[in-house]
C-alpha positions in Angstrom: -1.8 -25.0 6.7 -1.2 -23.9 3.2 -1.3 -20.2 2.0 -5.0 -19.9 0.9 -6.0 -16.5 -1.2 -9.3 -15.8 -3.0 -8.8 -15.5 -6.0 -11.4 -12.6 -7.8 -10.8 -14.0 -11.4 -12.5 -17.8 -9.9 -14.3 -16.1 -7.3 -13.0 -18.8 -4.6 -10.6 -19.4 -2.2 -7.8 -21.4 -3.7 -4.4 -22.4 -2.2 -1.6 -21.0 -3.2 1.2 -22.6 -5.5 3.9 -20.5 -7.2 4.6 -20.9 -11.1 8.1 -21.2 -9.8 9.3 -22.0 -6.8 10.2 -20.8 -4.6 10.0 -16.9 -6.4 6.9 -15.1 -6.6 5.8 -12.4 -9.7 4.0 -9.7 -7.9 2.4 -6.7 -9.7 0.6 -4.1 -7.7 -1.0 -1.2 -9.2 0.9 2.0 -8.4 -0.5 5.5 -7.6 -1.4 8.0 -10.7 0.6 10.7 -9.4 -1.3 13.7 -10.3 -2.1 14.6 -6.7 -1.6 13.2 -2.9 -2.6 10.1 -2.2 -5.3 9.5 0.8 -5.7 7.3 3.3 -8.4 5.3 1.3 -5.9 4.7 -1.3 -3.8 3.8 1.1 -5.4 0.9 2.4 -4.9 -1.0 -0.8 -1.4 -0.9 -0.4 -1.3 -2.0 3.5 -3.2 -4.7 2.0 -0.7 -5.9 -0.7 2.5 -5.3 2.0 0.7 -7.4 4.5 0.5 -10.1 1.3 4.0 -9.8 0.4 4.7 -10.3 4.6 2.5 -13.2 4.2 4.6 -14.8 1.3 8.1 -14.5 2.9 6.6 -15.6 5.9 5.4 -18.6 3.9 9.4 -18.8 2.3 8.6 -17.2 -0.7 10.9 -14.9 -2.1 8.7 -11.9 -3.5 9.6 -10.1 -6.6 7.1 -7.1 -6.6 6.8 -4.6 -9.2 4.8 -1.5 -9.0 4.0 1.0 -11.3 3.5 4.6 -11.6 1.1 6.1 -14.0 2.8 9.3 -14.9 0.7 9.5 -18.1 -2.2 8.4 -19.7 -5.1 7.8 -17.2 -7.5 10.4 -18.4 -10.4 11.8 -16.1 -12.7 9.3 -17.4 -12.6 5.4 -17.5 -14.8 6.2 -20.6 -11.3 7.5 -22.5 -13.0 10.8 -22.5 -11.4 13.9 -20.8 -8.2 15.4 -19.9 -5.1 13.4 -19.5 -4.9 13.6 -15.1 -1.4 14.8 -15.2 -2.0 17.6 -17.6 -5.0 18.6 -15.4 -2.6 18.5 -12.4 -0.3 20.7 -14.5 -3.1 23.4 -15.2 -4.3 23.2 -11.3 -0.4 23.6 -10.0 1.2 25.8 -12.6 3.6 22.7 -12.8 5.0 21.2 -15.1 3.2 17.3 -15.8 7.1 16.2 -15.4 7.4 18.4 -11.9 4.4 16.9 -10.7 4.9 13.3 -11.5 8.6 13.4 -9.4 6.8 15.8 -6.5 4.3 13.9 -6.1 6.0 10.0 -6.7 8.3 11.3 -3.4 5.2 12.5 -1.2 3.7 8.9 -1.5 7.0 6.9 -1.2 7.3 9.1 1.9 3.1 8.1 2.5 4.9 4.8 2.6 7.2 4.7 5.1 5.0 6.2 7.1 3.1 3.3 7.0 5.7 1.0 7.0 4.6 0.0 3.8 7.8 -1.8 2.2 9.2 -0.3 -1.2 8.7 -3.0 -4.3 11.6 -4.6 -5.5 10.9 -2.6 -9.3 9.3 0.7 -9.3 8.3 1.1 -13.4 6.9 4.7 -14.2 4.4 5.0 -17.5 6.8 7.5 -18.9 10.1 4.9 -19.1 8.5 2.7 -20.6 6.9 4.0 -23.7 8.9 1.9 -26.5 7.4 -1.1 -24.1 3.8 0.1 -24.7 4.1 0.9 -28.1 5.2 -2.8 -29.1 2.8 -4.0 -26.8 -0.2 -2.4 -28.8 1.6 -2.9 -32.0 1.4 -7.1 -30.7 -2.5 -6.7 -30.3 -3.0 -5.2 -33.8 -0.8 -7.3 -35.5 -3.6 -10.2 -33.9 -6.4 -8.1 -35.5 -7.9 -6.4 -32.0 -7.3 -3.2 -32.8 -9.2 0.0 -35.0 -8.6 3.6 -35.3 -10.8 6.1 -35.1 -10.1 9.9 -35.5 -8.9 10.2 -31.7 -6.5 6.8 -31.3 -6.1 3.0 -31.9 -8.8 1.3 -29.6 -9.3 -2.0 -28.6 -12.2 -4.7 -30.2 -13.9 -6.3 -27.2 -16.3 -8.2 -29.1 -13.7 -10.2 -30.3 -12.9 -11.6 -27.5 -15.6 -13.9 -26.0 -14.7 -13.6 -22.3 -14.2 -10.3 -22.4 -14.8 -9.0 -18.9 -14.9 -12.1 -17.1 -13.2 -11.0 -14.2 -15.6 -8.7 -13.5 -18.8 -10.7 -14.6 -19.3 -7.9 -17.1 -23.2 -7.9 -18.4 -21.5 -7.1 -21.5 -25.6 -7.1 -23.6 -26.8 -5.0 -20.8 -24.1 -2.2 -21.0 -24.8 -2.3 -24.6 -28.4 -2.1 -24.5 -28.1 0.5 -21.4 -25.9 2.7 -22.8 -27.2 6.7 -22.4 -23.7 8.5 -23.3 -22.9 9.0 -26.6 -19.7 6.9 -27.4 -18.6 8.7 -29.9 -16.3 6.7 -32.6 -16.0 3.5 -30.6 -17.3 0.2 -31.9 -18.4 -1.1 -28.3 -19.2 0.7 -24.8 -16.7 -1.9 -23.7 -14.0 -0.6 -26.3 -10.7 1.2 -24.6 -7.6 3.4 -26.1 -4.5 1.7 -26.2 -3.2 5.0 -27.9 -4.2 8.1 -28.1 -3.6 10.9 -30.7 -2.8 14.3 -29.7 -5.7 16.9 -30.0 -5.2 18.9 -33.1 -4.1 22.3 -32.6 -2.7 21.4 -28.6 1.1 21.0 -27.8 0.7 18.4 -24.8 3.4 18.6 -22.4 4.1 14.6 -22.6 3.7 13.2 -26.5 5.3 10.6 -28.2 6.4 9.5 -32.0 4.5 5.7 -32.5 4.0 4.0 -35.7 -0.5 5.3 -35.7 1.0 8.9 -35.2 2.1 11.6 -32.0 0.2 11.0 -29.0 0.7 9.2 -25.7 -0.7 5.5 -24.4 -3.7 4.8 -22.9 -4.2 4.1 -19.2 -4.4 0.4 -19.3 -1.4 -0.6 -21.7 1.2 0.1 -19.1 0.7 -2.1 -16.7 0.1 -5.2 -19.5 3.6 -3.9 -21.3 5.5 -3.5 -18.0 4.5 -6.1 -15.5 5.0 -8.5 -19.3 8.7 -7.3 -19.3 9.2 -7.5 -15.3 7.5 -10.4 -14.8 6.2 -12.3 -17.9 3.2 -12.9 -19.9 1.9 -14.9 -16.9 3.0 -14.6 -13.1 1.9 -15.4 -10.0 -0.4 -12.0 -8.7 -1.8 -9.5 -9.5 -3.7 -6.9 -7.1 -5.4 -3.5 -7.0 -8.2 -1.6 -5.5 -12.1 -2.8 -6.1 -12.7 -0.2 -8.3 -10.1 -2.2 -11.0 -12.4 -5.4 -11.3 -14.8 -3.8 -13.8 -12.4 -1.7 -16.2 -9.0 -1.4 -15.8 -7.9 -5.1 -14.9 -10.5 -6.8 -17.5 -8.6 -4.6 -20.1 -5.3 -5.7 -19.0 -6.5 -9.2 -19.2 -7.5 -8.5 -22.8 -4.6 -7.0 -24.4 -2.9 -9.8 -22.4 -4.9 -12.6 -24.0 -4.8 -11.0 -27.5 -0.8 -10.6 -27.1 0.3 -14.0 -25.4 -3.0 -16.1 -25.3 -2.9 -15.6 -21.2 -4.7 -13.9 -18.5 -1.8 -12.5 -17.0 -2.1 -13.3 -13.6 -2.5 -17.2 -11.9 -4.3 -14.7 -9.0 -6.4 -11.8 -8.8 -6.6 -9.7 -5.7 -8.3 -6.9 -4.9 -8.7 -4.7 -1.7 -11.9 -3.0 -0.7 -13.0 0.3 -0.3 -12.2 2.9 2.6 -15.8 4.6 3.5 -16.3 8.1 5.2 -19.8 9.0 5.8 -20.8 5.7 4.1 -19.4 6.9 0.7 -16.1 6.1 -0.9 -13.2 8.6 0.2 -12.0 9.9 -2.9 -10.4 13.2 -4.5 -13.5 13.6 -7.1 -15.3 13.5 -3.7 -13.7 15.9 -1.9 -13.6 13.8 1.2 -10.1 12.6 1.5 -7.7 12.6 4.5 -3.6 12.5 3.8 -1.4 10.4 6.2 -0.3 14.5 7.1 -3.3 15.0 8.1 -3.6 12.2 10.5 -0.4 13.2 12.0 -1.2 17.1 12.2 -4.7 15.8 14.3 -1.5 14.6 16.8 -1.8 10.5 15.2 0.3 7.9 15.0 0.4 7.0 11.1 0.9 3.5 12.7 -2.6 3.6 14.4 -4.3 3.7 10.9 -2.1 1.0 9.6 -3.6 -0.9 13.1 -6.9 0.5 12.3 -6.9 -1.3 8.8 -5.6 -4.2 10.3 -9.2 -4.3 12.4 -11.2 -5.6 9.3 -10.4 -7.8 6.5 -9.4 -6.7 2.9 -12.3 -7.8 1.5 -14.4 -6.0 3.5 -15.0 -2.1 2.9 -14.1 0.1 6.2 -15.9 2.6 7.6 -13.4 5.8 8.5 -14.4 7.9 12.1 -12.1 9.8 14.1 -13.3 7.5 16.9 -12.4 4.0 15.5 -8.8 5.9 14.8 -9.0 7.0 18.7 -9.4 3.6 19.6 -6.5 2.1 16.8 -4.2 4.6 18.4 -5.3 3.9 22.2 -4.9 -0.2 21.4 -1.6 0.7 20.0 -0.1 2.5 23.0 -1.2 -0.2 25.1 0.6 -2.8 23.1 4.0 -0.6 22.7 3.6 -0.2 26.5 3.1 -3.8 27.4 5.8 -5.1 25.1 8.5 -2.3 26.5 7.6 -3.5 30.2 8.4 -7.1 29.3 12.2 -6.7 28.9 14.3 -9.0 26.8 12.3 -11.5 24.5 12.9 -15.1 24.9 11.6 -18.2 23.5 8.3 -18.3 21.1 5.4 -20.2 22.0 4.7 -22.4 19.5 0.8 -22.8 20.5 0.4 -19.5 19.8 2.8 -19.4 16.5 0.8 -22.3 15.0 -2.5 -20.0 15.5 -1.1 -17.1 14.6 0.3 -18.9 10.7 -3.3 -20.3 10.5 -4.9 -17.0 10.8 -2.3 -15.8 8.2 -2.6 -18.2 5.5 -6.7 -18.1 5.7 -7.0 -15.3 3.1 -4.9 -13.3 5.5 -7.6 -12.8 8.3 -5.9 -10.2 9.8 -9.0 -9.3 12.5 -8.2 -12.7 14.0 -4.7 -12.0 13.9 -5.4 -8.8 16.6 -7.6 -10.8 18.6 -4.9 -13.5 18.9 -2.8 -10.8 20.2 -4.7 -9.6 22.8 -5.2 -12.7 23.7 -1.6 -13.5 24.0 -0.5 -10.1 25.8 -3.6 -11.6 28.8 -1.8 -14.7 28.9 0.2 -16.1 31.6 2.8 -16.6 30.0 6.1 -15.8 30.9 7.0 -11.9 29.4 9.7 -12.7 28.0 7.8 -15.9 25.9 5.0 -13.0 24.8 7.6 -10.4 23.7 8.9 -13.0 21.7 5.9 -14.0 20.0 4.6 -11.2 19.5 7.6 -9.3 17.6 7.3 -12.9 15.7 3.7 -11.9 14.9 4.8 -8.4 14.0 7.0 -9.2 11.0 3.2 -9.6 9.1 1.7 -6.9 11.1 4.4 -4.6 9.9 3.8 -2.4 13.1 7.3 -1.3 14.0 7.2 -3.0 17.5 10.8 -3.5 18.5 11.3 -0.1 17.5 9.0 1.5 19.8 10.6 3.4 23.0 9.0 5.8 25.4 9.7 9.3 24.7 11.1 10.3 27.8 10.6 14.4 29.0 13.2 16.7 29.1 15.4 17.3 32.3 14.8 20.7 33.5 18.7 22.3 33.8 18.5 22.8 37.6 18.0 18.7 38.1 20.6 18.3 35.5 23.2 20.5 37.3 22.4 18.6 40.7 23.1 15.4 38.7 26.2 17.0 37.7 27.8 18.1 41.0 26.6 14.6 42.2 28.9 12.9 39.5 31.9 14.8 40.5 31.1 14.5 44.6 31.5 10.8 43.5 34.6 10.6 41.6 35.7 12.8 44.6 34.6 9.8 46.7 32.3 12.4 48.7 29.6 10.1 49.2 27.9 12.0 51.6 27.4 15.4 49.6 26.5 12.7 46.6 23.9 11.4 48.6 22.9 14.7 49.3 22.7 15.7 45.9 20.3 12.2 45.3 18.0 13.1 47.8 17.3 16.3 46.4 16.8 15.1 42.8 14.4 12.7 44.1 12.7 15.5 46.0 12.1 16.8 43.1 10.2 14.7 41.6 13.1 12.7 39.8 15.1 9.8 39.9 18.9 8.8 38.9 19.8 5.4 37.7 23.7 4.8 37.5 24.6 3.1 34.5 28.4 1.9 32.9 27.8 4.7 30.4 26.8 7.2 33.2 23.9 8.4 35.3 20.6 8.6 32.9 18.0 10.6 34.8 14.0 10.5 34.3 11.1 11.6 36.0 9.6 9.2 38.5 6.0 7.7 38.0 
């Protein structure tokens, strides 16, 4: 079965076919790293690793690009308000530069936590500027662009699909507009550069050809996934929240530069909900992966947890669905560390398990083939096998799990101890002894070539 995805920018499932096989362009956008990321901004990028599993498990070879925004995305979508990273600053008595490496490092570490796998480029907004800047100088040289007192802005309205891939109402917006939008031509309009307030010495400012300032949100991740990957790769993905406004602007300074929309696919990941609204840090309802593993969690269980419902569905966060991730997970580390050494893979179940993948990676039938596999009569060494086969799209760490085992109290230890010497002393007696009163005890000893291991009995 091929590799199908749903594709936002059609609306439709479509199978998937690389520009160039068998590499794949993959651009993913990256955290604004003003602050700590949460778990609902977390569930994106499970989402997009589980993709890039899907692809090499498919035989593609993935190069994936992901940005950091250490500049630019002001507090508003509106291009109103304080740059994020110089609110940040204020808030932390940082500097925007301190933050942006602090907090970069927290979420790589968010990451591996999650088993979320690095990108083969990380770009950060702040390398990058000379990219930008002849990326917007592109668009104006194609007659898109104005100025107004506060930056160089983009034209919608000359571009007739503007907003397609968010099946922008582009008359109603106009017509419903109740904010004052100040210098701009079109609600719809965006920054592409922005000009220093007069009279403020911003931390992060640049020299361009318009005058001092710094790029607007959306330029980056046209300019750098351009240079990274080309004017037009394979995907593209994000968060729900980029259908309406940041991805249709990256599709129009794409279009007005190179005549493309940038991406063959568009995918997007849905929200994660607590208390039926959307966790977020305007909200002041967002968890960290810390805190999950303060509350005594596996990070792992969430990343199971997300795995429970499909990408394109939004997820309702309770402490009793993650009770339930983490209980599901135990059983399955359990079960697979009973089963020994893996053997052969059963191909019944690797057949179902690819077409579950490949259907717009339906990862909730993916769990449910599991558990039917670990119910199976099959042989344990044929459902080990499988199952770590399963895993290297599940991304849940499986063949690393061991038990923790308890610590030896020092009196067992030193009875294990003079039983090792009563047997090199060939005083098997006395070292039977000894055994007996380990076991008493409420332990047992397991002679190995590397030595007696010890652990308490069940």
């Amino acid at each position: 079965m091929p590799l199908k995805l749903y594709d936002t920018y059609t609306r439709s499932v479509r199978d998937f076919e690389p520009l160039h096989p068998p590499e794949v362009g993959m651009y993913t956008c990256g955290p604004t790293v003003y602050d700590y990321a949460h778990i609902g901004n977390l569930r994106t990028y499970i989402f997009e690793d589980v993709l890039r599993r899907a692809l090499a498990f498919n035989g593609y070879t993935v190069k994936h690009v992901m940005n950091i925004t250490d500049v630019g995305h002001l507090t508003s979508d509106a291009d109103t308000g304080e740059d994020r990273m110089e609110k940040g600053s204020r808030r932390t008595g940082m500097s925007a530069w301190e933050i942006a490496e602090m907090y970069t490092r927290e979420f790589q570490a968010d990451m591996e936590r999650l088993n979320i796998q690095q990108p083969t480029i990380w770009c950060r907004a702040t390398d990058h500027i000379a990219e930008q800047i002849e990326t917007v100088k592109c668009i104006e040289a194609q007659g898109f662009t104005y100025r107004t007192s506060d930056g160089i802005y983009f034209d919608t309205s000359k571009l007739p699909d503007y907003g397609y891939l968010g099946r922008l109402d582009i008359e109603g917006l106009q017509s419903g507009a109740r904010v004052d939008r100040g210098e701009k031509r079109n609600i719809t309009d965006f920054a592409l550069w922005k000009f220093s307030p007069p009279g403020q010495q911003r931390q992060m400012e640049w020299d361009s050809p318009w005058g001092v300032g710094f790029p607007g949100w959306h330029i980056e991740c046209s300019a750098m996934s351009a240079k990274y990957l080309g004017p037009f790769f394979d995907i593209h993905c994000g968060g729900e929240d980029h259908i309406t406004v940041h991805h249709p602007n990256e599709i129009a300074q794409t279009q007005a530069c190179y005549g493309t929309r940038l991406a063959n696919f568009w995918l997007h990941g849905y929200f994660l909900q607590i208390d039926e609204a959307r966790m977020g840090k305007s909200a002041g309802n967002f968890l960290r992966v810390q805190t999950l593993i303060e509350q005594g969690y596996d990070p792992l269980a969430y990343r199971f947890m997300c795995l429970g419902a499909h990408y394109r569905s939004r997820l309702s966060f309770t402490w009793e669905g993650l009770d339930g991730a983490q209980t599901a997970l135990n059983r399955l580390h359990t079960a697979m560390y009973a089963w020994g050494e893996p053997g052969a893979l059963d191909e019944d179940y690797v057949d179902k398990f690819a077409a579950h993948v490949n259907d717009d990676l339906n990862m909730p039938r993916v769990l449910a083939l599991t558990w039917d596999l670990v119910k199976s009569d099959l042989p344990d060494a044929t459902k080990k096998a499988t199952l770590l086969f399963f895993d290297q799209v599940m991304g849940l760490r499986l063949a690393e799990w061991k038990p923790v085992e308890a610590a030896i109290p020092a009196e067992i230890m030193a009875l294990v101890e003079q039983r090792t010497v009563a047997r090199k002393e060939k005083r098997w007696k006395d070292a039977d002894a000894l055994r007996a009163q380990v076991t008493a005890a409420g332990y047992e000893i397991e002679d190995t070539p590397q030595g007696p291991r010890v652990r308490k009995r069940t």
